[in-house]
N, CA, C and O of each residue as an XYZ file, in Angstrom:
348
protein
N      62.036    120.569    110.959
C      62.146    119.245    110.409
C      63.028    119.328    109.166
O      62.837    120.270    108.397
N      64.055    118.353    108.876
C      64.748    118.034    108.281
C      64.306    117.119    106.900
O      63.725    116.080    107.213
N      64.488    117.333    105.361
C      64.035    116.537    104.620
C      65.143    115.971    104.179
O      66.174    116.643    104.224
N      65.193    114.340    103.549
C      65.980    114.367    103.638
C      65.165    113.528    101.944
O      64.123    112.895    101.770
N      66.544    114.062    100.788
C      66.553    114.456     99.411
C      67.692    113.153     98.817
O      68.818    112.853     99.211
N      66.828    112.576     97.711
C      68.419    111.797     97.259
C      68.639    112.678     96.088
O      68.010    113.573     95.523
N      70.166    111.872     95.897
C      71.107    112.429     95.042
C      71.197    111.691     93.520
O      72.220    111.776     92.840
N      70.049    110.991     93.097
C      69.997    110.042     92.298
C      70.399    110.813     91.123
O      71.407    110.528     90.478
N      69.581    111.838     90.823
C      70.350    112.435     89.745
C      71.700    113.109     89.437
O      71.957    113.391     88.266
N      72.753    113.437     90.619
C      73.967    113.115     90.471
C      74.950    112.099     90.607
O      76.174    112.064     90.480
N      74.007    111.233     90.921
C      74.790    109.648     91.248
C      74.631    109.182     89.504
O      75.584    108.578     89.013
N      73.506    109.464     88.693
C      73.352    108.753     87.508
C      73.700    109.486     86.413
O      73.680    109.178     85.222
N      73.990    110.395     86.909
C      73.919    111.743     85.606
C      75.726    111.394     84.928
O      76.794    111.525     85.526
N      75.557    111.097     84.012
C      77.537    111.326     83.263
C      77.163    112.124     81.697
O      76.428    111.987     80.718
N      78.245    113.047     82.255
C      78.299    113.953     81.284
C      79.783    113.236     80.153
O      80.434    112.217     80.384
N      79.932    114.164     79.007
C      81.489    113.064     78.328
C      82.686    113.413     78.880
O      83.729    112.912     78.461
N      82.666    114.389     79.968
C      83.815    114.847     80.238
C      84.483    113.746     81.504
O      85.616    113.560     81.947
N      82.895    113.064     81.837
C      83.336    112.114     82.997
C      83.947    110.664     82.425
O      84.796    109.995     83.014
N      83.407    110.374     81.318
C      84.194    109.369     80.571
C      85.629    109.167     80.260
O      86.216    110.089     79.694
N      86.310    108.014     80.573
C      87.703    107.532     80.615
C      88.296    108.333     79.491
O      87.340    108.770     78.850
N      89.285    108.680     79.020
C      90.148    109.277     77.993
C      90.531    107.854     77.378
O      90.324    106.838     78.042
N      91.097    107.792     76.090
C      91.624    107.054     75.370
C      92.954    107.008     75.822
O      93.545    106.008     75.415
N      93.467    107.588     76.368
C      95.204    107.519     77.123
C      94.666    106.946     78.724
O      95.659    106.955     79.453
N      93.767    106.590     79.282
C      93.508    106.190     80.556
C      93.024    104.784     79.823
O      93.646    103.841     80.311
N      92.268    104.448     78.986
C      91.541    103.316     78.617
C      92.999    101.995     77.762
O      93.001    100.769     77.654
N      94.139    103.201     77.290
C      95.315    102.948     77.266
C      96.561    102.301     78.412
O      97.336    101.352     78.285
N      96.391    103.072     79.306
C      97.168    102.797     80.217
C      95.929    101.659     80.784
O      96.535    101.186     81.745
N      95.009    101.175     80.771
C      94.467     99.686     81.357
C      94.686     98.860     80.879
O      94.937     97.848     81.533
N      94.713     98.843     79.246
C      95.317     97.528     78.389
C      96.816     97.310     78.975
O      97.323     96.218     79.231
N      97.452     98.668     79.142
C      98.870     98.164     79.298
C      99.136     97.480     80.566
O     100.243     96.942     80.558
N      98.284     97.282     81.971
C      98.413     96.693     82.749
C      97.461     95.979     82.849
O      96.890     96.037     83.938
N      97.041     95.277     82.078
C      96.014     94.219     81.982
C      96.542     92.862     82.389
O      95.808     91.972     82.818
N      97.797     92.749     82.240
C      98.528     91.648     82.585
C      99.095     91.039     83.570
O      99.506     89.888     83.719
N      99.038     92.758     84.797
C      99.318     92.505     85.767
C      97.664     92.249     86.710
O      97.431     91.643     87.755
N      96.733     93.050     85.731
C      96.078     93.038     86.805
C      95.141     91.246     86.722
O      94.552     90.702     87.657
N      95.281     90.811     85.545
C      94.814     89.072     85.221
C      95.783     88.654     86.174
O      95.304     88.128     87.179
N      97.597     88.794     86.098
C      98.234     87.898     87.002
C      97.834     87.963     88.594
O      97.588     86.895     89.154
N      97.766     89.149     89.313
C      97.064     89.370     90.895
C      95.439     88.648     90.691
O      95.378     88.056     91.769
N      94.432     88.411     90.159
C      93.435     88.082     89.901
C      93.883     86.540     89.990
O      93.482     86.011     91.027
N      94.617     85.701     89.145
C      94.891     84.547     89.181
C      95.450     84.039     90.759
O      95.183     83.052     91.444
N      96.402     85.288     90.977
C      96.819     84.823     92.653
C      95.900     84.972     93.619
O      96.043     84.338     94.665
N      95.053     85.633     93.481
C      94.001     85.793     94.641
C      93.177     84.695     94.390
O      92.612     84.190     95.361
N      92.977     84.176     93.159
C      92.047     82.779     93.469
C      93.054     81.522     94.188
O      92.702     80.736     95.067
N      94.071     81.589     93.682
C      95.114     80.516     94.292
C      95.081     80.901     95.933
O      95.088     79.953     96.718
N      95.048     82.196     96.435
C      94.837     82.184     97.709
C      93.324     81.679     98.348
O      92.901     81.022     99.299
N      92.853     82.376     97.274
C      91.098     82.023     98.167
C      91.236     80.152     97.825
O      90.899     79.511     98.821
N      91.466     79.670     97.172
C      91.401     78.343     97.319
C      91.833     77.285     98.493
O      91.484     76.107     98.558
N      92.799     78.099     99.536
C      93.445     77.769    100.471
C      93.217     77.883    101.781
O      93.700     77.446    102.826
N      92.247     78.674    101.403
C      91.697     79.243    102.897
C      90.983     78.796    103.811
O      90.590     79.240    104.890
N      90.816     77.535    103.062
C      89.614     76.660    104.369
C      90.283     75.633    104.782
O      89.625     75.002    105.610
N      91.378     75.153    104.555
C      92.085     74.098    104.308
C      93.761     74.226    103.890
O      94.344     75.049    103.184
N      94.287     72.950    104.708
C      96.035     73.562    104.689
C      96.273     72.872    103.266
O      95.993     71.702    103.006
N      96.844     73.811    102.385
C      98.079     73.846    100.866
C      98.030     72.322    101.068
O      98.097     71.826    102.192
N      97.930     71.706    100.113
C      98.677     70.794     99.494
C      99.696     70.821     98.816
O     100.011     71.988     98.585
N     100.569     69.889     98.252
C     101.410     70.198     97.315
C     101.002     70.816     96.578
O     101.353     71.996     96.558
N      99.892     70.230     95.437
C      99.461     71.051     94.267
C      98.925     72.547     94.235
O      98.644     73.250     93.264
N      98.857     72.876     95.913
C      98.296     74.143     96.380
C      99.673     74.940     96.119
O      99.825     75.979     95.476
N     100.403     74.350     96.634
C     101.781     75.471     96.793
C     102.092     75.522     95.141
O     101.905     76.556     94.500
N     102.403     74.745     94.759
C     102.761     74.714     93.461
C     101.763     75.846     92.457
O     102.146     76.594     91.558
N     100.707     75.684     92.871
C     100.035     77.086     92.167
C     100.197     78.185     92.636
O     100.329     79.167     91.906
N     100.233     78.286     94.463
C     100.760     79.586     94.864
C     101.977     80.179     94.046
O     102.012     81.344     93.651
N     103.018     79.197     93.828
C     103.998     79.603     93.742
C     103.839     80.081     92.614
O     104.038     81.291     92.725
N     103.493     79.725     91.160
C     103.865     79.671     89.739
C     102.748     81.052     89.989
O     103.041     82.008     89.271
N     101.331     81.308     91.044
C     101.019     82.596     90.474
C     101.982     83.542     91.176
O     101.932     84.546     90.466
N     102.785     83.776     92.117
C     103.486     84.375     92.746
C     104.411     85.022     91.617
O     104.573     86.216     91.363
N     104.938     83.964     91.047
C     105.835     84.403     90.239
C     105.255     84.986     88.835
O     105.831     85.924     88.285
N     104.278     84.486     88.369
C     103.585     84.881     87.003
C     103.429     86.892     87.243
O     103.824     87.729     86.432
N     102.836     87.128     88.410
C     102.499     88.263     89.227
C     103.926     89.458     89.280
O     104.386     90.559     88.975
N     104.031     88.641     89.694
C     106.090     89.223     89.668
C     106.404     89.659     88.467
O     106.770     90.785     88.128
N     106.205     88.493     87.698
C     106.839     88.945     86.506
C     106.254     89.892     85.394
O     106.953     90.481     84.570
N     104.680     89.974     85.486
C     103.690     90.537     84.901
C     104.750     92.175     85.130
O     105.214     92.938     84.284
N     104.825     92.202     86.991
C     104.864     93.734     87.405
C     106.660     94.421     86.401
O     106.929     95.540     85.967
N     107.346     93.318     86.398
C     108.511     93.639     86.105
C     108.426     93.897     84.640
O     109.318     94.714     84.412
N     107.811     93.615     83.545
C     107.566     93.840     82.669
C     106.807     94.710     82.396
O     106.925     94.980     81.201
N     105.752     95.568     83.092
C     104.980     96.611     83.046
C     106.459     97.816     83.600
O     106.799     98.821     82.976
N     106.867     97.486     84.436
C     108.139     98.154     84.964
C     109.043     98.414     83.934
O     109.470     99.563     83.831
N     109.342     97.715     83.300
C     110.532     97.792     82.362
C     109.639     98.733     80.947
O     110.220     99.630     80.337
N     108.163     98.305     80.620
C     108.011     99.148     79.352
C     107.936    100.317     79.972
O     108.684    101.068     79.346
N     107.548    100.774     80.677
C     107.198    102.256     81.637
C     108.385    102.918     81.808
O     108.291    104.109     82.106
N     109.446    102.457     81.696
C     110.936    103.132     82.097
C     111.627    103.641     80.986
O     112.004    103.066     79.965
N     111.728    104.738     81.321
C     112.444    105.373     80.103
C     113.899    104.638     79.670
O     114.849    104.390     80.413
N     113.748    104.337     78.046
C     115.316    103.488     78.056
C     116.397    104.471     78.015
O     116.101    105.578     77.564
N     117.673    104.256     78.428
C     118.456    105.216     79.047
C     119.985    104.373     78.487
O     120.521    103.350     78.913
N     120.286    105.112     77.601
C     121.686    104.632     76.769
C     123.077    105.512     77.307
O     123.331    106.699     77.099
N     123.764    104.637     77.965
C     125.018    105.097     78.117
C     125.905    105.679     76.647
O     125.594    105.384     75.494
N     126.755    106.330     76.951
C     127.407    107.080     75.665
C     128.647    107.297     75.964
O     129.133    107.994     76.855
N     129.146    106.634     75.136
C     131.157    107.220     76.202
C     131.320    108.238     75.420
O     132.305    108.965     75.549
């Protein structure tokens, strides 16, 4: 016969080494903006889903589509090393 044992005390147990770093808790602020803009678009989608877009539907799709976009392109651009031409 087989016993069968939980794992509660490694499911609950955190030691400090398992805790986020200040350079990980860092890099979340810095995409905080993208991850509010996808959050805003997924409600604009779930709002749609039972029922066909209205104008005012698209019009929010769209503006979060783009808010989203632009969030990523700006997380893109600080993340990129700036790179100066030199003649």
């Amino acid at each position: 016969m087989s016993h069968i044992v939980t794992v509660q005390e490694a499911v609950t147990a955190f030691a400090d080494w398992l805790e986020p770093t200040d350079a990980e808790l860092d890099a979340i602020d810095r995409e905080m903006p993208v991850i509010a803009a996808d959050i805003e678009l997924m409600d604009a989608y779930i709002a749609t889903l039972d029922r066909t877009p209205s104008e005012l539907d698209t019009r929010r799709l769209r503006r979060a589509r783009r808010r989203a976009l632009a969030a990523r392109v700006e997380l893109t651009n600080l993340s990129a090393p700036a790179t100066g031409v030199s003649a």
